[in-house]
N, CA, C and O atoms as a GROMACS GRO file, in nm:
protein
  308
    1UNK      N    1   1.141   4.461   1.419
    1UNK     CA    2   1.201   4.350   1.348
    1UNK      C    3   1.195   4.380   1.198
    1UNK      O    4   1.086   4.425   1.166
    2UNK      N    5   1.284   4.366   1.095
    2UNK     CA    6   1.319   4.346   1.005
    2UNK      C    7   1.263   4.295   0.928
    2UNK      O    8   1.199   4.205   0.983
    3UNK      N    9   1.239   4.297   0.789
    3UNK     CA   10   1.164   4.184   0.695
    3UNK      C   11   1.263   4.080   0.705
    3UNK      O   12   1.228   3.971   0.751
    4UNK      N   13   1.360   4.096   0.676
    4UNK     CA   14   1.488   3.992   0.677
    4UNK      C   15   1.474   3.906   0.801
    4UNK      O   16   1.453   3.785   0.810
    5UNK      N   17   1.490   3.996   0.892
    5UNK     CA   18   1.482   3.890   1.024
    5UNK      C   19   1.326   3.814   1.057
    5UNK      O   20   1.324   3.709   1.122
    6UNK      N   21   1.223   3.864   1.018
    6UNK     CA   22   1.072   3.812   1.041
    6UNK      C   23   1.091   3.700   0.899
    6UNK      O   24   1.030   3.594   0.904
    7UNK      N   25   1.159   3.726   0.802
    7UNK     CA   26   1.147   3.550   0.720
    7UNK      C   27   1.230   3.470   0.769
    7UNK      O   28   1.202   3.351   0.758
    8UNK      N   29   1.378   3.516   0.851
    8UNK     CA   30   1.447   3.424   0.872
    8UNK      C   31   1.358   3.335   1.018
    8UNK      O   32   1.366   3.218   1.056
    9UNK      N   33   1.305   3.413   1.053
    9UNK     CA   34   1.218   3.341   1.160
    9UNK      C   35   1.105   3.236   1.090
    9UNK      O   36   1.088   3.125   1.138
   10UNK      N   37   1.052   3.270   1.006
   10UNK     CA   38   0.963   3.196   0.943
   10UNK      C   39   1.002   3.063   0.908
   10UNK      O   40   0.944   2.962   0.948
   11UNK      N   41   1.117   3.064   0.822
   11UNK     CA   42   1.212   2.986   0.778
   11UNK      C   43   1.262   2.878   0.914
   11UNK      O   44   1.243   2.757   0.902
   12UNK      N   45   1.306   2.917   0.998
   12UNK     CA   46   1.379   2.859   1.120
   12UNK      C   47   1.241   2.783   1.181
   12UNK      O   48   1.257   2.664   1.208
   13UNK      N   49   1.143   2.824   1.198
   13UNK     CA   50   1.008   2.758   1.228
   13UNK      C   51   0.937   2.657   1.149
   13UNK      O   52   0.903   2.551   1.201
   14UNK      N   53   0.911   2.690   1.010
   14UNK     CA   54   0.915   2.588   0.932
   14UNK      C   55   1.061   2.434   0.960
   14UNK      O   56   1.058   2.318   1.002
   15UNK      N   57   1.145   2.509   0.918
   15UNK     CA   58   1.239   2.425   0.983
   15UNK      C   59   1.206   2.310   1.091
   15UNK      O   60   1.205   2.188   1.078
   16UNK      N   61   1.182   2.381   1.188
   16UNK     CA   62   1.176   2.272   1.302
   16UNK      C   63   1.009   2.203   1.317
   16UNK      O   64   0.983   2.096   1.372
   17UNK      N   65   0.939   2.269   1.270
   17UNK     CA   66   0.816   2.204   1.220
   17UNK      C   67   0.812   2.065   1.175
   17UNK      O   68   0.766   1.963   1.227
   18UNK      N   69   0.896   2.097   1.025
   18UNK     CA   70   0.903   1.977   0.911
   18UNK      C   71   0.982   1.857   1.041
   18UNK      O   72   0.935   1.745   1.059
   19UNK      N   73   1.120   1.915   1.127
   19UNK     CA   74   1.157   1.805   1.181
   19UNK      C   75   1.120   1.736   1.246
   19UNK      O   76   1.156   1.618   1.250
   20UNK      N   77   0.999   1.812   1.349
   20UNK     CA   78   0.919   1.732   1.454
   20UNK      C   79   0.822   1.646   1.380
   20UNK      O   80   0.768   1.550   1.437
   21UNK      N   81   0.792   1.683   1.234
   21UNK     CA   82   0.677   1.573   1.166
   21UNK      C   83   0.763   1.474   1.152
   21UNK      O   84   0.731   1.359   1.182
   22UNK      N   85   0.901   1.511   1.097
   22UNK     CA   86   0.980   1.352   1.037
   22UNK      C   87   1.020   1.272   1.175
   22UNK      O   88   1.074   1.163   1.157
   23UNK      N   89   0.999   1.317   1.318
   23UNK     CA   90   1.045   1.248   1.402
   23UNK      C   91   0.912   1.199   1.487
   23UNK      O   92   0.933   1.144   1.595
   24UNK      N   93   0.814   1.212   1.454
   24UNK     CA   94   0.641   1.212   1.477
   24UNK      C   95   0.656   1.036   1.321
   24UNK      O   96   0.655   0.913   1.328
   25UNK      N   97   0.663   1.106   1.248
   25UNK     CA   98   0.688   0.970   1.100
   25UNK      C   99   0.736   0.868   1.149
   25UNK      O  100   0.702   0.750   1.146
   26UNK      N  101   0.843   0.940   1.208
   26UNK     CA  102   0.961   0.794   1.294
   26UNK      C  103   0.936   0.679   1.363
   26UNK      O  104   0.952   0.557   1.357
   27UNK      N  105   0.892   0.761   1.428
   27UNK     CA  106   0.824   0.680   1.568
   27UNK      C  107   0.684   0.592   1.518
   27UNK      O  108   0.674   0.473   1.544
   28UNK      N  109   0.586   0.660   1.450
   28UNK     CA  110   0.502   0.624   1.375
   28UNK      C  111   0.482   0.508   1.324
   28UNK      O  112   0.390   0.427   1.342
   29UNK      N  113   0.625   0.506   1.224
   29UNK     CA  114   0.683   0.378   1.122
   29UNK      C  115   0.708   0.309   1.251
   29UNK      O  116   0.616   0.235   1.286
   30UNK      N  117   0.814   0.313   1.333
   30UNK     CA  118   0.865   0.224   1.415
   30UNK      C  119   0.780   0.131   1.490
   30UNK      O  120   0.802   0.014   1.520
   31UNK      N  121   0.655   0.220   1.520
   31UNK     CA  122   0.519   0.160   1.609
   31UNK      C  123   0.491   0.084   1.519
   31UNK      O  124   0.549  -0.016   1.561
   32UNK      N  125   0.438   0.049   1.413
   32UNK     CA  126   0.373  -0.002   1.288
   32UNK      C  127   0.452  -0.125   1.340
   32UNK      O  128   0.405  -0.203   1.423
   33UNK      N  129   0.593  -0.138   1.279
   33UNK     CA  130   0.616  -0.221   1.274
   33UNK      C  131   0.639  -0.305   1.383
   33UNK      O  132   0.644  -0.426   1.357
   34UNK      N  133   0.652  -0.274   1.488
   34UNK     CA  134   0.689  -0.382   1.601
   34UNK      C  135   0.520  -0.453   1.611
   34UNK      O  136   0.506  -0.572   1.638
   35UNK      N  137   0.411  -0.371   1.587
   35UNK     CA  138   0.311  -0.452   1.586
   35UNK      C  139   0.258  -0.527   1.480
   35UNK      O  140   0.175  -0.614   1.503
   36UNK      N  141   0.312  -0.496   1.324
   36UNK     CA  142   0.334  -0.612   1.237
   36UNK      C  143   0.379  -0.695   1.199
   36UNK      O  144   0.500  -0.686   1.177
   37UNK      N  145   0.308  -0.830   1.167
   37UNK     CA  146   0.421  -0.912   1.159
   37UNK      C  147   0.475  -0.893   1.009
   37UNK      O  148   0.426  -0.845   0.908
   38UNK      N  149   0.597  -0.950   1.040
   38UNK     CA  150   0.669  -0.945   0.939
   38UNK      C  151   0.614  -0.987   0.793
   38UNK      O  152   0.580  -1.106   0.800
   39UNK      N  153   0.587  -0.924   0.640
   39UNK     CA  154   0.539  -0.950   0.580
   39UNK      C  155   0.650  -0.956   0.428
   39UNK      O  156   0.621  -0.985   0.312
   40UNK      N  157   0.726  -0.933   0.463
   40UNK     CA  158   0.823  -0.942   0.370
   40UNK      C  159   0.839  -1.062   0.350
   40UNK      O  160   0.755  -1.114   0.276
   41UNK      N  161   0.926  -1.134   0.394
   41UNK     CA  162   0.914  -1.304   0.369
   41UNK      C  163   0.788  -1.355   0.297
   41UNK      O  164   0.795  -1.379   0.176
   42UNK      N  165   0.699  -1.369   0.349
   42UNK     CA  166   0.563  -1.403   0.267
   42UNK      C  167   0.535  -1.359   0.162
   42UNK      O  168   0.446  -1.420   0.102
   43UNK      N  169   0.588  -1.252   0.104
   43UNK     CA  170   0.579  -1.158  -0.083
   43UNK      C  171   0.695  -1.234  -0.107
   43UNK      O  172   0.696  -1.295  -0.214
   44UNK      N  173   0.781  -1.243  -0.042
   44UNK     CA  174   0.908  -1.328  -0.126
   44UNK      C  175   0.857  -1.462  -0.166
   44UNK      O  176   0.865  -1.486  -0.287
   45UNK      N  177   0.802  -1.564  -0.083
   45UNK     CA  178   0.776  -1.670  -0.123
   45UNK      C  179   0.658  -1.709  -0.179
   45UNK      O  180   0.634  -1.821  -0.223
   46UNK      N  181   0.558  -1.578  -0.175
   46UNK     CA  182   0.452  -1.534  -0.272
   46UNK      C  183   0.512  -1.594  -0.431
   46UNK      O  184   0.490  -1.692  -0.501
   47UNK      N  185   0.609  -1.461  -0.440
   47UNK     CA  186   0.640  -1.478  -0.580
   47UNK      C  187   0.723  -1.554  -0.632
   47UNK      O  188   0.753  -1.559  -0.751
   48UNK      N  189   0.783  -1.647  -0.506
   48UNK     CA  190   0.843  -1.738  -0.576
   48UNK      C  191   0.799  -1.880  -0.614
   48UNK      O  192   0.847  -1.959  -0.696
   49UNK      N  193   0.693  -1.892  -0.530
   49UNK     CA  194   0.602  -2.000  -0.600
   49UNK      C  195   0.508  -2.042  -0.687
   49UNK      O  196   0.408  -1.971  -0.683
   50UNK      N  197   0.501  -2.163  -0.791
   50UNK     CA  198   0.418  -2.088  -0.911
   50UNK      C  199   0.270  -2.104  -0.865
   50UNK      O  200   0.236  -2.140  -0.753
   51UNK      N  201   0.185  -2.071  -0.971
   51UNK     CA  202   0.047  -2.059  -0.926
   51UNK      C  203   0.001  -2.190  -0.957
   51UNK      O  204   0.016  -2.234  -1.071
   52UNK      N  205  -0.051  -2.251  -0.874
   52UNK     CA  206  -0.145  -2.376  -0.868
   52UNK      C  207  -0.276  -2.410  -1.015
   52UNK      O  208  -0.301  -2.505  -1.090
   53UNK      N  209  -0.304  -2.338  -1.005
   53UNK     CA  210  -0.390  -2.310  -1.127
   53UNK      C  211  -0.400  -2.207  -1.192
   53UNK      O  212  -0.347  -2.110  -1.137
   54UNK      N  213  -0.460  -2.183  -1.316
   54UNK     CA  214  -0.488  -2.099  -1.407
   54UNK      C  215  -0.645  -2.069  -1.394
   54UNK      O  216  -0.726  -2.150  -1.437
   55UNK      N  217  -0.686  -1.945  -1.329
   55UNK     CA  218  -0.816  -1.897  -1.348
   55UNK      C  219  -0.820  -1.828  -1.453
   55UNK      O  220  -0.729  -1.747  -1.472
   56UNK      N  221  -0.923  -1.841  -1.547
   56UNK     CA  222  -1.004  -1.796  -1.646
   56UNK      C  223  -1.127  -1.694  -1.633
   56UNK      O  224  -1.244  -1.729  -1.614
   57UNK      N  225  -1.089  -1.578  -1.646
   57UNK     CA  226  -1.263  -1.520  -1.652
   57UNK      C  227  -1.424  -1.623  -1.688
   57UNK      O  228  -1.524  -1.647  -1.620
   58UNK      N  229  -1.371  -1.670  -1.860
   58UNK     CA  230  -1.497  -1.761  -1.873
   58UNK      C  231  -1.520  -1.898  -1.737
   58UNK      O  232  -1.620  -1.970  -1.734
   59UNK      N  233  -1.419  -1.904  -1.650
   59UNK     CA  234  -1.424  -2.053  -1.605
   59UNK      C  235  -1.514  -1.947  -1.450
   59UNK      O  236  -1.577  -2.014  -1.367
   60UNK      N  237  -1.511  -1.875  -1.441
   60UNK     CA  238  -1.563  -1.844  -1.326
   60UNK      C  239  -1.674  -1.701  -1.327
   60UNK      O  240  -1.656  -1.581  -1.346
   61UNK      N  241  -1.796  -1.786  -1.295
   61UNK     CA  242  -1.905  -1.716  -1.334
   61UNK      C  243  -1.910  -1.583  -1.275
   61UNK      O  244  -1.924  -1.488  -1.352
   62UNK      N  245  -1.899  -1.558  -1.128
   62UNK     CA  246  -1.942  -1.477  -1.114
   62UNK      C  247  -1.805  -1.321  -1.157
   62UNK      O  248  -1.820  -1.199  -1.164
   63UNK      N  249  -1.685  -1.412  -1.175
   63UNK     CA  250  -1.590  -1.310  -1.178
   63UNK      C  251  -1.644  -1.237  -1.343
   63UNK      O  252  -1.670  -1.121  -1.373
   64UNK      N  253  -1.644  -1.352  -1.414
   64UNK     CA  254  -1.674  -1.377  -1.580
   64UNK      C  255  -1.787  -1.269  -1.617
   64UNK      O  256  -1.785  -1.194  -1.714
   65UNK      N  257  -1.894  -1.278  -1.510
   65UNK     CA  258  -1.998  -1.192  -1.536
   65UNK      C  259  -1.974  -1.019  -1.510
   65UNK      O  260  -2.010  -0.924  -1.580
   66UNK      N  261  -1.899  -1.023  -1.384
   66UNK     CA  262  -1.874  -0.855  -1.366
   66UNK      C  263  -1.783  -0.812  -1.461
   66UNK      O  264  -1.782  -0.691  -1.485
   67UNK      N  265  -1.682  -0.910  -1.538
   67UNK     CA  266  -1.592  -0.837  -1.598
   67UNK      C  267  -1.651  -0.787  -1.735
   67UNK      O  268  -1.600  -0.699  -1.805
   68UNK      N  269  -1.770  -0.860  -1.765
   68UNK     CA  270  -1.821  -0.871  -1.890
   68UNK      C  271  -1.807  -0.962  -1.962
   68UNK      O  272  -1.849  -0.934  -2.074
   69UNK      N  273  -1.760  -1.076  -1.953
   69UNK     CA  274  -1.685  -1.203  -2.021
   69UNK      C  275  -1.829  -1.267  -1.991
   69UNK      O  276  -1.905  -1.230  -1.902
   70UNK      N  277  -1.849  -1.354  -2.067
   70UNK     CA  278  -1.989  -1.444  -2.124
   70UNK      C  279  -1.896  -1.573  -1.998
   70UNK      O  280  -1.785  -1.626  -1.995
   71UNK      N  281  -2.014  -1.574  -1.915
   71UNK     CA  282  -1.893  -1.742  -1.848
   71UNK      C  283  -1.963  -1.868  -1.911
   71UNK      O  284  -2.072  -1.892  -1.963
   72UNK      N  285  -1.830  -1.945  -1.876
   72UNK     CA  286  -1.885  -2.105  -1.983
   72UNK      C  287  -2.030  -2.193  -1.848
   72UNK      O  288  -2.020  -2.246  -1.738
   73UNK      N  289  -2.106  -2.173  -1.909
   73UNK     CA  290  -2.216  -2.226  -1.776
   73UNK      C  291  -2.276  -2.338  -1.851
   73UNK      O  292  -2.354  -2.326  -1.945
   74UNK      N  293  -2.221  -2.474  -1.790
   74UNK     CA  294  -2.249  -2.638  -1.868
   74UNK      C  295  -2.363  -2.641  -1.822
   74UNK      O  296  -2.377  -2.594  -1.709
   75UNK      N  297  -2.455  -2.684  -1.875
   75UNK     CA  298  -2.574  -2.752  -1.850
   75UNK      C  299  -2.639  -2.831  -1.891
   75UNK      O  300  -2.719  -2.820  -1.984
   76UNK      N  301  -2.605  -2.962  -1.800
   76UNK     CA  302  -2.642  -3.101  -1.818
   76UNK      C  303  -2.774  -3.142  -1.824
   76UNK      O  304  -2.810  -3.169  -1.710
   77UNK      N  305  -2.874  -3.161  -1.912
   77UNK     CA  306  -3.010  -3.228  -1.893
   77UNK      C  307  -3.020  -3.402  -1.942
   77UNK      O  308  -3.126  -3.464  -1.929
   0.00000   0.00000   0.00000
């Protein structure tokens, strides 16, 4: 065999390699989804609704504390 013909073999193998992964992907994706539910809708109406409140680092201690933010901690005597 040939150098020519031993890459075109290489080549032709790679080839069908890469296709059996993208049809291995396929099926893959396809499985995924029939067992997820649908999540698209829910990011849509995610972002289309506004946010209920405004969280604050200082308003919430323990977030306030990991971020480094001093939190506002009232203390009534």
């Amino acid at each position: 065999m040939t150098s020519i013909e031993l890459r075109q073999k290489l080549i032709n193998q790679i080839e069908r390699l890469s296709f059996e992964k993208l049809l291995v992907l396929e099926k893959l994706i396809e499985s995924l989804e029939s067992h997820l539910p649908e999540t698209s809708k829910n990011i849509d109406a995610a972002l289309a609704s506004p946010a209920s409140t405004n969280t604050y680092l200082e308003d919430d201690p323990i977030i306030g504390m990991c971020s480094g933010v001093i939190p506002n901690l009232i203390v009534t005597t």
